[in-house]
N, C-alpha and C positions, 0 to 999 in steps of 0.2 A: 418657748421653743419655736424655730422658725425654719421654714423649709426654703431650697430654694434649687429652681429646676431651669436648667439653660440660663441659668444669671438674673433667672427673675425671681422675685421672692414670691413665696405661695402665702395664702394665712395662716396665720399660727394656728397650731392643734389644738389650741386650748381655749378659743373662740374667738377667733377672729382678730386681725391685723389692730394695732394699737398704734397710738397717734402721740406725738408733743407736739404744744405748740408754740409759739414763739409770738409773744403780742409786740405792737408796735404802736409807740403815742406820741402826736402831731399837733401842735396849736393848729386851728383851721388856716391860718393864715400861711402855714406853709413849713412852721418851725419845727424840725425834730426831736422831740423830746427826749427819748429814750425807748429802748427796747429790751425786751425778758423775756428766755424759756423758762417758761412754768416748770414748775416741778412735777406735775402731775400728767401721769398717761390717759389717754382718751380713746375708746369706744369709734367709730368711723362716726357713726351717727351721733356723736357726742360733741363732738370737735366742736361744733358753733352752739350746740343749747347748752353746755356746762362750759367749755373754753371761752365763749363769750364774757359769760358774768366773772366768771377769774380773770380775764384780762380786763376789765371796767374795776376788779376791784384792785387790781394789781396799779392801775394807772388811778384813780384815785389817792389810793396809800401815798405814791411815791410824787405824783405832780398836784394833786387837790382839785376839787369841782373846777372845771375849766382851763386844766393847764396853769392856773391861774393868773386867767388872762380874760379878759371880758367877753374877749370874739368867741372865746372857748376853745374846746380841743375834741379831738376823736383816738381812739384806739382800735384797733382791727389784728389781725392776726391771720397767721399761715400754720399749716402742721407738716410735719415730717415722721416717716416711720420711727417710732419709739427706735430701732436697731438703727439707723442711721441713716438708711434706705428709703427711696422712693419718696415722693411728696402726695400731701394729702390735701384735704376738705380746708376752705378759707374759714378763718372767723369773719364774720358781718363786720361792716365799720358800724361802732356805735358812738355817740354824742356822750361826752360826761362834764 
């Protein structure tokens, strides 16, 4: 449940604003592989220590250790209010 005062959203009543995030995975070299909202909602302070490692394994599953590509690859991620509003906390770029 979400409040929202003069068009801003307040936190939710039931502990605080919730996050999706949407990871994004890149050969180093500059190639766009692919990108995915998680299914799963996040914590503010969650976003990059639990959003991280799901997006590292979401990009692993679907492109494999490196992109599979020698130079390698990275994945990083963004969030947005779980309601659709507002932008949140980055995921880290990490190496996979």
């Amino acid at each position: 449940m979400f409040r929202e005062i003069n068009g801003k959203e307040l936190e939710s009543v039931l502990g605080g604003k919730k996050y999706k995030v949407t990871c994004t995975a890149k050969l180093i070299r500059g190639i766009e592989l692919g990108s995915e909202t998680l299914p799963d909602v996040f914590k503010k302070n969650e976003v990059n220590s639990k959003g991280g490692p799901k997006c590292k394994q979401w990009a692993l599953r679907n492109f494999h250790p490196g992109g599979g590509s020698q130079s390698g690859a990275e994945v990083w991620g963004y969030s947005r209010g779980a309601n659709g509003k507002g932008s949140g906390p980055a995921v880290n770029v990490i190496y996979f």
